[in-house]
C-alpha positions as CSV (number, residue, x, y, z in Angstrom):
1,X,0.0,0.0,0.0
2,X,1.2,3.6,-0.9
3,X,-0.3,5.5,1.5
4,X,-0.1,9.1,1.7
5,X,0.7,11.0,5.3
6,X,-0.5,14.2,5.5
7,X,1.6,16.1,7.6
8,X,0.8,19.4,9.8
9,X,3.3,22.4,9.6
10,X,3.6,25.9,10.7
11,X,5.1,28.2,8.1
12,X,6.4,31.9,9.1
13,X,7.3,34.3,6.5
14,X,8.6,37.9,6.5
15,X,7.7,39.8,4.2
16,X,9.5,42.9,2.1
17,X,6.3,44.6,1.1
18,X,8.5,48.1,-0.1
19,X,8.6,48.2,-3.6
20,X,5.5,46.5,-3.8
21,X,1.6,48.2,-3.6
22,X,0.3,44.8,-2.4
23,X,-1.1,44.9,1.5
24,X,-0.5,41.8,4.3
25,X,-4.0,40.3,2.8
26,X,-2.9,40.2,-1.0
27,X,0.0,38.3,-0.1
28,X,-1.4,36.2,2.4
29,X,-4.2,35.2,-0.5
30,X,-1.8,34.3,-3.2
31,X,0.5,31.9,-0.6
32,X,-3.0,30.1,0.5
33,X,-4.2,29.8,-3.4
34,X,-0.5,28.5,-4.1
35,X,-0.7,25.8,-1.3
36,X,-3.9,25.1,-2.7
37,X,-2.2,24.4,-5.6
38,X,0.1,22.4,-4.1
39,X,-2.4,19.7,-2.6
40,X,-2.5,21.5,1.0
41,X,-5.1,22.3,3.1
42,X,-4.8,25.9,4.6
43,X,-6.1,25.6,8.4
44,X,-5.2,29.1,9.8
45,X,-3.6,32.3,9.2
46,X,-2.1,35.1,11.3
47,X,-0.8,38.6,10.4
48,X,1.6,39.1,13.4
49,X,2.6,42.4,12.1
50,X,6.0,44.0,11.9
51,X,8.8,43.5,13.5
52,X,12.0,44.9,14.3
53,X,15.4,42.6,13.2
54,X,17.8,42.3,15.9
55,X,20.2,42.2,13.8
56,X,19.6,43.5,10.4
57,X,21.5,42.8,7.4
58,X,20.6,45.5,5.1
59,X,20.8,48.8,6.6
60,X,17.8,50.4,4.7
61,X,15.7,46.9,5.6
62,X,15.7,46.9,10.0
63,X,11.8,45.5,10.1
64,X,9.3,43.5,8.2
65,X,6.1,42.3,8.0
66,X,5.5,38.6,9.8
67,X,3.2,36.1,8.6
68,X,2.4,32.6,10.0
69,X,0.3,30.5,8.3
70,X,-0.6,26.8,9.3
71,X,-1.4,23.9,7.1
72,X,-1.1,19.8,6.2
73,X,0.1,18.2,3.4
74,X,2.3,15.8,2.4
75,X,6.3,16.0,2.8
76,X,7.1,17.3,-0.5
77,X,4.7,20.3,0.1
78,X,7.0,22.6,1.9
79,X,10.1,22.8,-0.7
80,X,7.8,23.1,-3.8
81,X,6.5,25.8,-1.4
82,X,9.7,27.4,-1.2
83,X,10.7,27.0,-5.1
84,X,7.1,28.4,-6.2
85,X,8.2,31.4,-3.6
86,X,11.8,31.3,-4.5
87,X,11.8,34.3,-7.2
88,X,8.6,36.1,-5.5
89,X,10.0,39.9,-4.2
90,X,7.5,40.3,-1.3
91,X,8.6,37.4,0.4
92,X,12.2,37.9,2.0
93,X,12.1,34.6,4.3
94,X,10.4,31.6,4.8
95,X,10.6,29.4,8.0
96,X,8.9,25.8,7.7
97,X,8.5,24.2,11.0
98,X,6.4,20.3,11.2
99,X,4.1,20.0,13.9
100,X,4.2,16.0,14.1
């Protein structure tokens, strides 16, 4: 039997939302439509606002916008996640943490 496990996981993202006109919801849309895409079922989402870097890399970037958003599916789910994501300007960072 090939069963498939559905995992649960807890992605945060920071978001670079300066040279863009898109808002916290726009972006927070097009991640759940892409995980949709993806085979994964979107349970929760929460804008936890911005947020100051301790430590910031790029002096004319020292805070972003955070977004956690929670979902299941399978294994393969969170690094097609990143690749769809990879080239996408809003979204500086993307954390992917399993909750099984």
């Amino acid at each position: 039997m090939n069963k498939t496990v559905n995992r649960e996981y807890k992605t945060t993202f920071i978001l670079d939302l300066r040279e863009t006109e898109d808002d916290v919801a726009k972006v927070s849309a097009d991640i759940k439509e892409i995980l949709s895409t993806l085979g994964a079922s979107v349970s929760e989402s929460e804008d936890l606002g911005i947020k100051e870097f301790t430590r910031a890399v790029d002096p004319n970037f020292k805070q972003a916008h955070y977004l956690e958003v929670y979902f299941s599916g399978s294994a393969s789910v969170p690094q097609e996640l990143k690749e769809k994501l990879h080239l996408d300007k809003r979204v500086n960072r993307i954390f992917v943490e399993s909750n099984n």
